[in-house]
C-alpha positions as semicolon CSV with decimal commas, in nm:
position;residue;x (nm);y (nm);z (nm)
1;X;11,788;20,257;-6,592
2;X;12,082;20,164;-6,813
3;X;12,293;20,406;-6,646
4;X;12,185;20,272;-6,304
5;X;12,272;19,909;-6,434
6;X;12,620;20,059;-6,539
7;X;12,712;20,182;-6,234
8;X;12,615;19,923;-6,041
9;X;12,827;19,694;-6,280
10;X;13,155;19,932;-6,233
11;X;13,056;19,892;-5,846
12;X;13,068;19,496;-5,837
13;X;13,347;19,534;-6,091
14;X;13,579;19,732;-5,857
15;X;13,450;19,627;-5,495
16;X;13,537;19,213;-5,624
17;X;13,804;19,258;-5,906
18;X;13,985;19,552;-5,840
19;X;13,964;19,573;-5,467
20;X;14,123;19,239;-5,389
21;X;14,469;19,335;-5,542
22;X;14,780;19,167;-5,750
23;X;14,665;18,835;-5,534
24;X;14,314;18,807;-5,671
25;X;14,479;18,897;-6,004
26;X;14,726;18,697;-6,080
27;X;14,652;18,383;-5,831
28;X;14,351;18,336;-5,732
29;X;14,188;18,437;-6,066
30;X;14,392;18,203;-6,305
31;X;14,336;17,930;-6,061
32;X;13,964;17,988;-6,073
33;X;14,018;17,956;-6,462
34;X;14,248;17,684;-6,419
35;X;13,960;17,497;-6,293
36;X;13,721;17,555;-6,462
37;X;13,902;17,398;-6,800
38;X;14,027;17,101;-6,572
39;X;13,668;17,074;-6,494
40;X;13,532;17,139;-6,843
41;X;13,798;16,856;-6,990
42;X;13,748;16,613;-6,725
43;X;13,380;16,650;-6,801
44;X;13,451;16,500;-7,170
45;X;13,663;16,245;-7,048
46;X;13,443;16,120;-6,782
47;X;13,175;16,027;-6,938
48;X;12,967;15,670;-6,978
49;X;12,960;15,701;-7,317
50;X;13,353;15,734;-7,343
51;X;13,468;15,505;-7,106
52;X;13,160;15,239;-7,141
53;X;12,953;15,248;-7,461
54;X;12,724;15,062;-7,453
55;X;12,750;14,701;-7,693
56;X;13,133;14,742;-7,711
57;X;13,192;14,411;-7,588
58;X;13,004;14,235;-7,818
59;X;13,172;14,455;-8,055
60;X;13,512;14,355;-7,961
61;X;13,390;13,960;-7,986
62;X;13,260;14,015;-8,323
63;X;13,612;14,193;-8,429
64;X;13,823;13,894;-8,263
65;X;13,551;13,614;-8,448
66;X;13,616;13,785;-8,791
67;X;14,009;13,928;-8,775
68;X;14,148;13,664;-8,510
69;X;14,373;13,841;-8,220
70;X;14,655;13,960;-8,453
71;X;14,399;14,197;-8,649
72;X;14,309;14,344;-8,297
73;X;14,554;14,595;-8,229
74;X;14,540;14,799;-8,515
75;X;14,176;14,838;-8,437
76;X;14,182;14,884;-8,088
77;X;14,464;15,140;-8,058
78;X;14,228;15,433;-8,180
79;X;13,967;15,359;-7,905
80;X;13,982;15,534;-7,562
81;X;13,698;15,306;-7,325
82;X;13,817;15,064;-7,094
83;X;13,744;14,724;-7,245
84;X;13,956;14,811;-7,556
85;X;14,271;14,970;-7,358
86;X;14,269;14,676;-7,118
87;X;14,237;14,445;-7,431
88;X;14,493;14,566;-7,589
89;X;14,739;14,565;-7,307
90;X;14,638;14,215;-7,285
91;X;14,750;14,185;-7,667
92;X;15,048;14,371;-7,585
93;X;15,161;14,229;-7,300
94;X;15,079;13,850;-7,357
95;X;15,130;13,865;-7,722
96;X;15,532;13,678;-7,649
97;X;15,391;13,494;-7,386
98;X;15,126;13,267;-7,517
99;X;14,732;13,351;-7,459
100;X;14,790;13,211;-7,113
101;X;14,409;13,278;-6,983
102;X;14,564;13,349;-6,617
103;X;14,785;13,575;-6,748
104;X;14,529;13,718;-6,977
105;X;14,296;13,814;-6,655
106;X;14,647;13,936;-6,479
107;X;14,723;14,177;-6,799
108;X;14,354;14,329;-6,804
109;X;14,345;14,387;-6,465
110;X;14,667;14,584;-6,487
111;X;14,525;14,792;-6,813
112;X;14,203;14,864;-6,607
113;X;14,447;14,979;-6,318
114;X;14,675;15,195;-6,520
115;X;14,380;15,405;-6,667
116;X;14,182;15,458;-6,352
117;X;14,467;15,549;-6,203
118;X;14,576;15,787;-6,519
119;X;14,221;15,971;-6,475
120;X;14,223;16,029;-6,124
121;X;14,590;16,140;-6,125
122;X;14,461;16,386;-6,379
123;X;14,147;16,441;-6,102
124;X;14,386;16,519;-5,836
125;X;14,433;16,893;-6,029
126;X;14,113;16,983;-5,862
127;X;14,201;16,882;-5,521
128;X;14,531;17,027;-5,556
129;X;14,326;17,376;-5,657
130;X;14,087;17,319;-5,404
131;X;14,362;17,280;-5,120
132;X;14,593;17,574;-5,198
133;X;14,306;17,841;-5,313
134;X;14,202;17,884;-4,962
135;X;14,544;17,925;-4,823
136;X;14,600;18,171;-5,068
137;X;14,288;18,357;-4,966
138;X;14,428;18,327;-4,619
139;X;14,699;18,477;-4,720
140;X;14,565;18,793;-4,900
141;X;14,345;18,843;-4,577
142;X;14,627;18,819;-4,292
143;X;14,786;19,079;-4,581
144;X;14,516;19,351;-4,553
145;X;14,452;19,328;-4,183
146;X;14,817;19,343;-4,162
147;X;14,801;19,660;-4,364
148;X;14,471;19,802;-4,175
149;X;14,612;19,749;-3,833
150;X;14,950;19,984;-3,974
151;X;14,758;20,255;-4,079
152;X;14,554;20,218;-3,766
153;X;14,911;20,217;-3,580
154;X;15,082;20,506;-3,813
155;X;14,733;20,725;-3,827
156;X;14,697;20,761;-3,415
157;X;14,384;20,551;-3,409
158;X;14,227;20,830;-3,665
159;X;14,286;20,677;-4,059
160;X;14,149;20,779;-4,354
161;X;13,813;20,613;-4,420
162;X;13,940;20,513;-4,774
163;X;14,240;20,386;-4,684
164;X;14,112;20,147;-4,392
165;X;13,874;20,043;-4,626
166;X;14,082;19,940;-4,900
167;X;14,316;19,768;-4,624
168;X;14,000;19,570;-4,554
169;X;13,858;19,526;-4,876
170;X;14,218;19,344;-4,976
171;X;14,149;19,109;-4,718
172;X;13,719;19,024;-4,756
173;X;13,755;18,981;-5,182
174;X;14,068;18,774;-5,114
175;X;13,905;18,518;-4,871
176;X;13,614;18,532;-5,132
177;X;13,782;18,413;-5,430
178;X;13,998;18,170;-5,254
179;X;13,682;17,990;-5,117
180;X;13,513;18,050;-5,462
181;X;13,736;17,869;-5,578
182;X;13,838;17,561;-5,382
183;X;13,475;17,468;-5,352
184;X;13,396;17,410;-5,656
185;X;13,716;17,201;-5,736
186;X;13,634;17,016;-5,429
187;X;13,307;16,949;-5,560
188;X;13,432;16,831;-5,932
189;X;13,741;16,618;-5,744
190;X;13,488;16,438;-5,535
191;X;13,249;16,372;-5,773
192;X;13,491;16,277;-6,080
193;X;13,702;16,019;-5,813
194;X;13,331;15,835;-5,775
195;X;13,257;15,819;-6,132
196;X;13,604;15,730;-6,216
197;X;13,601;15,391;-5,940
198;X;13,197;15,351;-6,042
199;X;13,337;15,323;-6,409
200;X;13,648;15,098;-6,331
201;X;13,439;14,864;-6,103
202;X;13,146;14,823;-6,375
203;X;13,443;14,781;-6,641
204;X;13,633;14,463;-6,493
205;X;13,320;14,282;-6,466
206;X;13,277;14,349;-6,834
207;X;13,613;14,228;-6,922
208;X;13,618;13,966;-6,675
209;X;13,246;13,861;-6,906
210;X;13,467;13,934;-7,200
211;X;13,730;13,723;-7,152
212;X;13,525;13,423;-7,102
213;X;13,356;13,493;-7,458
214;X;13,669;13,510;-7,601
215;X;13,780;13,160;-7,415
216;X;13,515;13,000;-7,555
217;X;13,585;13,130;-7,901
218;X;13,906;12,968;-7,877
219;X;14,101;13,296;-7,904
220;X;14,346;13,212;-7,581
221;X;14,548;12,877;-7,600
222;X;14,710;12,747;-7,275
223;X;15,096;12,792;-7,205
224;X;15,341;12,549;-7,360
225;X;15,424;12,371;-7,077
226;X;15,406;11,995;-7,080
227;X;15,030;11,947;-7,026
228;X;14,733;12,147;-7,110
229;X;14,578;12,412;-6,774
230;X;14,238;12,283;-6,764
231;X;14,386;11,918;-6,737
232;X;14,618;12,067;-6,481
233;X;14,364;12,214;-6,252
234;X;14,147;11,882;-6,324
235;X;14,435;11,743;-6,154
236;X;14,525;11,920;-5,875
237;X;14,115;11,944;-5,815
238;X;14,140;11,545;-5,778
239;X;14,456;11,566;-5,582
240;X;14,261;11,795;-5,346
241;X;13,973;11,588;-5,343
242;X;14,188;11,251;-5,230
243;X;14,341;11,482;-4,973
244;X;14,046;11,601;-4,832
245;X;13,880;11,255;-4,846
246;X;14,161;11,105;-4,673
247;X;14,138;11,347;-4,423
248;X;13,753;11,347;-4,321
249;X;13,700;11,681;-4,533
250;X;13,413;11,780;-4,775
251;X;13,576;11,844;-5,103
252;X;13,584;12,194;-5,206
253;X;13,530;12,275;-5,589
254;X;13,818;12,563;-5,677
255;X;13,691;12,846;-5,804
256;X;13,841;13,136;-6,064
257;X;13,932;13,455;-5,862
258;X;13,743;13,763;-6,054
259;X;13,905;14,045;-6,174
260;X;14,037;14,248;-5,831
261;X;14,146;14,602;-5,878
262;X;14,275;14,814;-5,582
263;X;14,410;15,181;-5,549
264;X;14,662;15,243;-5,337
265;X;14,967;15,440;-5,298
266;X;14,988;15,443;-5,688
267;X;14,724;15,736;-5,673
């Protein structure tokens, strides 16, 4: 029974290792492998528990309450979820610019940006397997019909069982790892791109949440600029409100634009 199980190892061994040539070898295999770490490492990274543990925006409150905005940074910088890397661009960014609250919401929105964009670019290594391993396959099997029809050509019609059969082995275990392949890192590319925009959609209404906690903390300030923002929108609100009443209109109260985030060309 061992021996059986042996030689039927050896078999599979040869007829889907061996068989398929320098191709399967030395391309198609290290791509298989190839994606199978990006896989394994995107895995990690993409994960709620990473990107979106749970409680770390009250955490993040309860830091800015008891070390103010200039303690922050040092204890953000170590932390790899979204709400602290789009925080701390915000820290980063707006730190020489006053804690302008538009600006604030402009700076997050970038951070939140920058790192979907960072993990899908980093996604994209599966669809890039996932596109060529196929063509490669192609490849390998146009090369062994290319050899079978030649010995088929050189031979009379009459070749040597063994040698038609390698011929067409080349080109079978070739198409088989290059599909073996792709589908798979079509699989993981799909389904880390969802989780990825899933994650980055749930995260910018956190921060947009977060922000407002911190507004009401009094951790932003409005720009130096000759009046204070809420008094300037109160104003331009009543300005509206004349013009509109002056005109016949309904008044209509102006309203904070969310968080938007959008993927592009950038990807």
């Amino acid at each position: 029974m061992m021996g059986f199980l042996m030689m039927d190892a050896a078999s599979l061994f040869d007829r889907f290792f061996v068989a398929g040539g320098p191709i399967v070898w030395f391309v198609l295999l290290p791509m298989s492998v190839a994606m199978l770490a990006l896989g394994l490492d995107l895995g990690i990274r993409i994960r709620r528990k990473v990107l979106l543990p749970a409680g770390r925006a009250a955490e993040i409150a309860g830091l800015a309450r008891q070390y103010g905005l200039d303690g922050l940074p040092g204890r953000l910088k170590n932390h790899s979820d979204f709400l602290s890397r789009a925080l701390l661009r915000v820290l980063v960014k707006c730190g020489r610019k006053g804690m302008d609250i538009e600006l604030v919401r402009a700076a997050a929105a970038d951070g939140l940006r920058e790192e979907g964009l960072g993990l899908l670019r980093r996604a994209e290594g599966c669809h890039l397997i996932g596109t060529v391993a196929p063509m490669v396959g192609l490849f390998g099997t146009v090369f062994g019909m290319i050899q079978a029809f030649t010995l088929l050509g050189s031979s009379g019609g009459q070749p040597q069982p063994d040698q038609l059969a390698e011929a067409i082995s080349v080109a079978l275990v070739t198409t088989f790892w290059g599909l073996l392949a792709a589908i798979p890192a079509l699989f993981l590319h799909g389904l880390f791109r969802t989780r990825i925009e899933s994650f980055v959609s749930e995260a910018a209404a956190e921060t947009e949440a977060l922000l407002e906690r911190l507004v009401e903390m009094g951790c932003f300030r409005a720009p130096v600029s000759g009046f204070n923002q809420t008094e300037g929108r109160q104003k331009r609100s009543q300005e509206s409100e004349g013009r509109s009443l002056r005109e016949g209109e309904h008044p209509v109260a102006e309203e904070e634009e969310p968080i938007r985030l959008e993927f592009g060309a950038d990807e």
